[in-house]
TIBA-96510 format. One line per 2 residues: number of its first residue (from 0); for each residue x, y, z of C-alpha. Coordinates in steps of 0.2 Angstrom, whole numbers, plus 5000, padded with zeros to 4 digits. Layout:
TIBA-96510
NUM> X:Y:Z | ...
END
This chain:
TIBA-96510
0> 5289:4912:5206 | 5306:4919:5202
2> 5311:4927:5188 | 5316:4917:5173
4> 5331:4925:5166 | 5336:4922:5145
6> 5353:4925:5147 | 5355:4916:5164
8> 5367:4902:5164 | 5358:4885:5158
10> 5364:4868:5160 | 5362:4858:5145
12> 5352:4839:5146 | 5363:4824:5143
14> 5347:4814:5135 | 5330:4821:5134
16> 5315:4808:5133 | 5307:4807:5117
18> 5290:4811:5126 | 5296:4826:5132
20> 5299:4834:5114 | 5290:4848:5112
22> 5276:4843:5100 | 5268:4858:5091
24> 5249:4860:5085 | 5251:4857:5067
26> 5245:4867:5057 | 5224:4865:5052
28> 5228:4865:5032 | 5241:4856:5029
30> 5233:4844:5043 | 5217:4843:5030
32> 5228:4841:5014 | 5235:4826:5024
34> 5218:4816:5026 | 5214:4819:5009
36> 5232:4813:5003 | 5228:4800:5018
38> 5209:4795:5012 | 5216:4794:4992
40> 5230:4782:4996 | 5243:4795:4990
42> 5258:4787:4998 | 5255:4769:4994
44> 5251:4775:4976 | 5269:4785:4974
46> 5280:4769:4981 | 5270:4757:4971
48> 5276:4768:4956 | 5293:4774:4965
50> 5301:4754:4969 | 5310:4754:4953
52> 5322:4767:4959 | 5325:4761:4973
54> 5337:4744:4977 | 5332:4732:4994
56> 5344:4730:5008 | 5358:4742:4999
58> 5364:4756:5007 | 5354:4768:5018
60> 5335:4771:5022 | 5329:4779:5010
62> 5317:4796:5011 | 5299:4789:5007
64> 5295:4797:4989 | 5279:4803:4998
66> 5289:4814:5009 | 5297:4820:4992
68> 5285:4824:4986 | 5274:4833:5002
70> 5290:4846:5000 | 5289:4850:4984
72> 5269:4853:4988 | 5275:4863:5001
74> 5288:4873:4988 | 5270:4879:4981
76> 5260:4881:4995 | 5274:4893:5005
78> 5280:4901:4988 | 5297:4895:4990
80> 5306:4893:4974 | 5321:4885:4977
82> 5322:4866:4985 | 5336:4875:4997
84> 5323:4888:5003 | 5311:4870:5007
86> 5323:4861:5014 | 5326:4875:5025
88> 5308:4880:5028 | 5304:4862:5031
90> 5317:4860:5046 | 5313:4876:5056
92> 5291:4873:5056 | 5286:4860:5067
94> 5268:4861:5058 | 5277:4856:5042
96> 5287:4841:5051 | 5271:4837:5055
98> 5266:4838:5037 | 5281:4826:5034
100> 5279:4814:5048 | 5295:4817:5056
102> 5299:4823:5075 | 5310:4832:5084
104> 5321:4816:5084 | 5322:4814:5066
106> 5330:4828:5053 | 5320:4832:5039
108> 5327:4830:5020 | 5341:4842:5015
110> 5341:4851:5000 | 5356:4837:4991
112> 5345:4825:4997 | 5329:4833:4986
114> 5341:4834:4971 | 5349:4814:4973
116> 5328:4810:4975 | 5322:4820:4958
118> 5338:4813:4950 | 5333:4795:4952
120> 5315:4797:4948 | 5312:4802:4930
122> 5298:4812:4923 | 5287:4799:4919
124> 5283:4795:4938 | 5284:4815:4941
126> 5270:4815:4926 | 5259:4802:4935
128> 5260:4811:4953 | 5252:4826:4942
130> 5239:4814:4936 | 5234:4808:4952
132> 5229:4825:4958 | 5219:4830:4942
134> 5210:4812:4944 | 5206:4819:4963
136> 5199:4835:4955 | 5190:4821:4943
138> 5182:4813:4956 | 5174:4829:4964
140> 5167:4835:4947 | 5180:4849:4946
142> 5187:4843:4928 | 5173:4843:4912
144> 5188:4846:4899 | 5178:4853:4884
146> 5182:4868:4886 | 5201:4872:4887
148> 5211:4888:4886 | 5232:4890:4881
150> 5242:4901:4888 | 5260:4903:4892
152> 5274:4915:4898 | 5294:4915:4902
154> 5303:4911:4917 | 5318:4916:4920
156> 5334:4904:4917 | 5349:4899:4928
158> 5358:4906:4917 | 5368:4923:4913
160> 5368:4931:4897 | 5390:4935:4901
162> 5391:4916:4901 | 5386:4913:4884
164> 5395:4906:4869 | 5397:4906:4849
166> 5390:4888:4842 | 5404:4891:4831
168> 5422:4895:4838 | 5417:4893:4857
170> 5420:4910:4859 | 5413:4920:4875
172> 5403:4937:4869 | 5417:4949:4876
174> 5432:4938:4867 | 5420:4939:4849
176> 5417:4956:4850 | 5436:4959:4855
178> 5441:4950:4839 | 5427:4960:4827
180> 5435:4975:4834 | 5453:4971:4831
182> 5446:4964:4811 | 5439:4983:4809
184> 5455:4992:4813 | 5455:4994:4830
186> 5470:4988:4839 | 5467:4989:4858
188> 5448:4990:4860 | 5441:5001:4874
190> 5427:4996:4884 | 5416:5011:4876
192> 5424:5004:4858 | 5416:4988:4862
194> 5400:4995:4868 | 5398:5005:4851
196> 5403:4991:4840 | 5391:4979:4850
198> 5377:4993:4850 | 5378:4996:4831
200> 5378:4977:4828 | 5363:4967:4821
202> 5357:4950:4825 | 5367:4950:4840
204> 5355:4940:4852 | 5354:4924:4839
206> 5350:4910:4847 | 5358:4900:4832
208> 5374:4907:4834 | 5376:4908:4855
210> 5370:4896:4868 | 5374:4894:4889
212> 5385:4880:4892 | 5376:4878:4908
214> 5359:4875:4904 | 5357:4873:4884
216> 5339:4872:4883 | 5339:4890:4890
218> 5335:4903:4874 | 5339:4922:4873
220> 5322:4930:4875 | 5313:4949:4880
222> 5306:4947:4896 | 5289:4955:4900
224> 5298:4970:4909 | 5307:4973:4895
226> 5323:4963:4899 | 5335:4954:4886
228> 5337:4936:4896 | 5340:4917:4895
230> 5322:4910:4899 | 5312:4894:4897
232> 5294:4893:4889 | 5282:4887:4900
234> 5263:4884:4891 | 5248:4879:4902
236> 5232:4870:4897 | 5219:4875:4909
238> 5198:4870:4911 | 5189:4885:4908
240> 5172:4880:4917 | 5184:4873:4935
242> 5201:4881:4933 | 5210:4866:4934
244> 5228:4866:4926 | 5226:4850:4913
246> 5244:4849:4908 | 5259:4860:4908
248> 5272:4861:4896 | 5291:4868:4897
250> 5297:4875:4879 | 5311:4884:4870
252> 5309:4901:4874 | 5310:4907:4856
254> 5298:4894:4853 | 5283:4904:4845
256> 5265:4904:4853 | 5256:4895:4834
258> 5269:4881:4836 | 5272:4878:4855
260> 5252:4874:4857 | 5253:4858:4849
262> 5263:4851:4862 | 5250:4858:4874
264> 5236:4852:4867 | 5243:4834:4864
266> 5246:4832:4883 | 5230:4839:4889
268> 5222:4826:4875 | 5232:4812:4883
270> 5227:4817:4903 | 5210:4818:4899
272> 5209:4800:4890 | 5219:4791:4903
274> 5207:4801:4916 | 5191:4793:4903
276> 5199:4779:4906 | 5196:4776:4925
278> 5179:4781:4921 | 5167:4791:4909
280> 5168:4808:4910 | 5169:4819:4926
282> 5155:4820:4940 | 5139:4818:4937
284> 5142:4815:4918 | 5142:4798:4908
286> 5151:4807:4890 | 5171:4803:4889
288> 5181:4818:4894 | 5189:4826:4877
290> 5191:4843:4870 | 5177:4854:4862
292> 5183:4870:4861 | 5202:4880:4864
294> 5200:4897:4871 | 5216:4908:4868
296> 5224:4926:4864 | 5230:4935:4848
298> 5246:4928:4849 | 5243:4911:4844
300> 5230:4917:4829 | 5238:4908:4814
302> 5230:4900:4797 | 5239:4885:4801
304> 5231:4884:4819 | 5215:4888:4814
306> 5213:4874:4800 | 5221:4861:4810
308> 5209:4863:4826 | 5197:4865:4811
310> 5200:4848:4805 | 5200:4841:4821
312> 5183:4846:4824 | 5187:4858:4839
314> 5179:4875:4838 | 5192:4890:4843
316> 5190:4904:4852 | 5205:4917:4847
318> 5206:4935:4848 | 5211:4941:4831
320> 5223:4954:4826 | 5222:4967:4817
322> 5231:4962:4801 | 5221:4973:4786
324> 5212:4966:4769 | 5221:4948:4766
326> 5222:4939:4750 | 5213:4922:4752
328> 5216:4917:4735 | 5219:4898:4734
330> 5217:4897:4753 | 5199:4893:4755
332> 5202:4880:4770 | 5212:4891:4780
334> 5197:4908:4775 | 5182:4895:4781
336> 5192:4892:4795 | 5198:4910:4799
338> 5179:4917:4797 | 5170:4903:4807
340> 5183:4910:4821 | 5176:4927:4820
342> 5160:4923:4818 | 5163:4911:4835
344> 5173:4927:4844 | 5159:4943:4840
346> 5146:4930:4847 | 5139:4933:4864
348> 5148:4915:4872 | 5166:4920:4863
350> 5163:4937:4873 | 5160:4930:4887
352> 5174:4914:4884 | 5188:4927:4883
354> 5182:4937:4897 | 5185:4923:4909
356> 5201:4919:4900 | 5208:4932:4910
358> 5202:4925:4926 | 5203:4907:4924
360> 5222:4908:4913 | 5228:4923:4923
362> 5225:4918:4939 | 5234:4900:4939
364> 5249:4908:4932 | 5248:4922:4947
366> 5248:4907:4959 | 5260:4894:4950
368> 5275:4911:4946 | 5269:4925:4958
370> 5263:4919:4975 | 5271:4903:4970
372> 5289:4908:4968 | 5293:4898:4950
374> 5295:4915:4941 | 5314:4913:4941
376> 5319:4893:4941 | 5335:4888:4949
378> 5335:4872:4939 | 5343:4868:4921
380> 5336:4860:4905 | 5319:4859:4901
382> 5316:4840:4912 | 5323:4842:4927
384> 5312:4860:4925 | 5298:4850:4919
386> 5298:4839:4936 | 5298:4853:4947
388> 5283:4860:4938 | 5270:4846:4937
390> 5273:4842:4957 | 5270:4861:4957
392> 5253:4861:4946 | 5250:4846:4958
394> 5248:4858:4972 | 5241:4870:4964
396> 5226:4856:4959 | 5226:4851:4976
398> 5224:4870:4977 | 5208:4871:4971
400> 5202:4855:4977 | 5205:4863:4995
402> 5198:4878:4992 | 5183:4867:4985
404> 5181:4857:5001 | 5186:4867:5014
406> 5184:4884:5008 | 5206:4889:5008
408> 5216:4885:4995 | 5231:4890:5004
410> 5239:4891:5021 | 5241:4910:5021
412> 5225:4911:5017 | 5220:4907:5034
414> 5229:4922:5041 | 5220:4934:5031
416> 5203:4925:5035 | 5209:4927:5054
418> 5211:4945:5051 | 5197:4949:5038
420> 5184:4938:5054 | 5191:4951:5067
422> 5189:4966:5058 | 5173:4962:5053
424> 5166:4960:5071 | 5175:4975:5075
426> 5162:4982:5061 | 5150:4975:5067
428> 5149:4981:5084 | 5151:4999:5078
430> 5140:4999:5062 | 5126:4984:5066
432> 5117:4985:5049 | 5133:4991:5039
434> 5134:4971:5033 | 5121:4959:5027
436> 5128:4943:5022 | 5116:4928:5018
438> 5124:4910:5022 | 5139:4904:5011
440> 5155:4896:5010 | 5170:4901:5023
442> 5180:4909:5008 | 5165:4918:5000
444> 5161:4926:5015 | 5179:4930:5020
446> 5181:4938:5002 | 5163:4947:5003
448> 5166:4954:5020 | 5185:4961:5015
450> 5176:4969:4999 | 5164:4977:5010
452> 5175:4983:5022 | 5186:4990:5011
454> 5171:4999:5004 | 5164:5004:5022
456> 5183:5012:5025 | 5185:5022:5007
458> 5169:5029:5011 | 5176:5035:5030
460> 5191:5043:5021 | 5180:5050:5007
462> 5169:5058:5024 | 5181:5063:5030
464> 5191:5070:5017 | 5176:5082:5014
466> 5174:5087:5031 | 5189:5092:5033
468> 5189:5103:5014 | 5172:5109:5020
470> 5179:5115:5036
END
């Protein structure tokens, strides 16, 4: 056999049979996701409810809306945040073409094409594609929907804070303070002038007097890290016994935590019924779905909050802060209300409520914003944001409805398991009785025998450590 050369001259193929493409393996996760999407009727269900957008025997093919939809699913499952990145990603993997149903022969869907797609179809459809993966999570006993936590945090706008304008005069910030400068007395303002005249300014981040002409819903807001930024609100209502997201929410950033959970509530109220009304209650269980009790932090503690979910007959579970001696006088709805909360929160099941609040609210967010790339969004105003997210808490429910089945909840997650598998037999042949594992799931084991090993390898250094100092 001679010896192939790369950079060798090569003749190029006037035609290639279509037999002859190279066809790759796929990919065993998303070729899972696909018979349980298959098995569900996913596509059928998303062109029954996509016809309306579209108009027979005009124009092109179109893309099939369950193709729009598997790359938004994708978007979450690969992290990528922007439908560029997708589009991209989606081209160059022959497992995700296989994910698609498209060949070698066939181009997938560029990044204009996504936007025309997400134009066309409006939220409501978007908001149904999110309700048909909480009704599959339904059906597998992974939604009870009594108890529910509220959450919520800030991602990052498309939007620059040098863009922004007064309400007012249309100003931008530099031709404002330029002009508070000259009314002071200073004729030609200096850069450092401006900087000291802005610094010793107050109430300069208003979001009544200055708005992005670009995206408007986008508020002035600190960040976590500390940042002054345009960002979006976005709340979560999440199943404290499954995990399951129950509704999603995009708000005004400035939007406080005591009036933003309304919104939340009300659309994780409306899921649930229109789940109670394919059948009664979740698996195993003949009651309605409907709410019971809402866990959340300190920030959303309010009189208001607290005598409304009162009155409504839900039982809350929210951290108190430290506010002193209060003055309840002419306020006895609001005390009963406040009290019952902290009798509720000192007792062993509101302990143990807000423990897993930091495991069951936390981690969705860590896999919608962190893994999942939605921390910064490259969208504008809150519905074309709002779109994005439900496909995106689509995935992450299929997610958990994965990991539930199959043990991974993600494609990536195979690669660790891979890796964690090797290592562990590598273990095993050099320490036999180092690990004891009794029979469980693929993605408990894989997480018991990385815990372990890390273990068994912090205690090598620690050996060794000590050697060495001894010695």
């Amino acid at each position: 056999m001679a010896l192939g050369k790369r950079d060798g001259e090569r003749q190029d193929d006037i035609w290639i049979a279509t037999g002859k493409l190279v066809q790759g393996p796929g990919h065993p996760f998303y070729a899972k996701l696909n018979s349980v999407l298959a098995a569900a009727g996913f596509d059928r269900f998303v062109e029954e409810r996509c016809k309306k957008f579209y108009a027979d025997g005009v124009g092109r093919p179109g893309i099939a809306p369950g193709v729009y939809f598997r790359m938004l699913f994708i978007g979450y499952f690969e992290g990528l945040d922007s439908e560029r990145g997708i589009a991209w990603r989606c081209a160059d993997s022959l497992g995700l073409r296989e994910f698609l149903g498209y060949d070698l022969a066939r181009a997938t869907p560029n990044h204009s094409t996504l936007s025309v797609i997400r134009n066309r179809i409006d939220l409501e459809t978007h908001q149904e594609v999110f309700d048909f993966a909480l009704g599959l999570l339904k059906q597998k006993g992974l939604v009870k929907g009594q108890t529910v936590g509220v959450d919520a945090t800030t991602l990052e706008a498309n939007a620059a804070m040098r863009s922004i304008v007064r309400r007012d005069t249309g100003e931008k910030y530099r031709e404002f303070l330029e002009r508070l400068a000259k009314e002071s007395g200073i004729a030609t303002p200096t850069r450092e002038d401006l900087a000291r005249l802005d610094r010793e300014r107050k109430g300069k981040g208003n979001n009544d007097d200055w708005n992005n002409p670009s995206d408007p819903d986008a508020k002035i807001t600190k960040m976590k890290d500390g940042r002054t930024h345009l960002a979006h609100k976005a709340e979560h209502g999440v199943d404290m016994d499954t995990g399951a997201t129950l509704a999603v929410t995009v708000q005004p950033a400035d939007r406080g935590d005591t009036t933003s959970i309304g919104q939340t509530l009300r659309e994780v109220m409306e899921n649930l019924a229109e789940l109670s009304e394919d059948g009664a209650g979740s698996k195993g269980s003949a009651e309605p779905l409907g709410v019971r009790e809402v866990v959340t932090d300190k920030g959303y503690h309010s009189n208001d909050v607290l005598t409304a979910l009162r009155e409504m007959g839900i039982r809350a579970y929210v951290s108190e802060p430290q506010r002193g001696r209060r003055n309840w006088k002419g306020k006895e709805r609001e005390q009963k209300a406040v009290y019952a909360n902290r009798r509720r929160v000192k007792g062993e099941r509101g302990k143990r409520l807000l423990r897993r609040r930091g495991e069951l609210l936390e981690r969705p967010f860590a896999h919608h914003y962190d893994t999942g790339g939605m921390r910064r969004t490259h969208l504008r105003t809150h519905a074309k944001i709002l779109k994005r997210l439900l496909v995106h808490s689509a995935g992450c429910n299929l997610g958990l409805l994965m990991r539930t089945l199959f043990g991974v909840g993600k494609p990536r997650t195979l690669q660790g398991g891979a890796a964690a598998l090797a290592a562990a037999l590598t273990l095993l042949l050099r320490h036999p009785a180092a690990l004891r594992l009794e029979p469980r799931p693929i993605g408990v084991s894989i997480a018991i025998l990385r815990s372990q090993m890390l273990r068994l390898a912090r205690n090598h250094a620690l050996a060794g450590n000590s050697a060495s100092s001894t010695g």
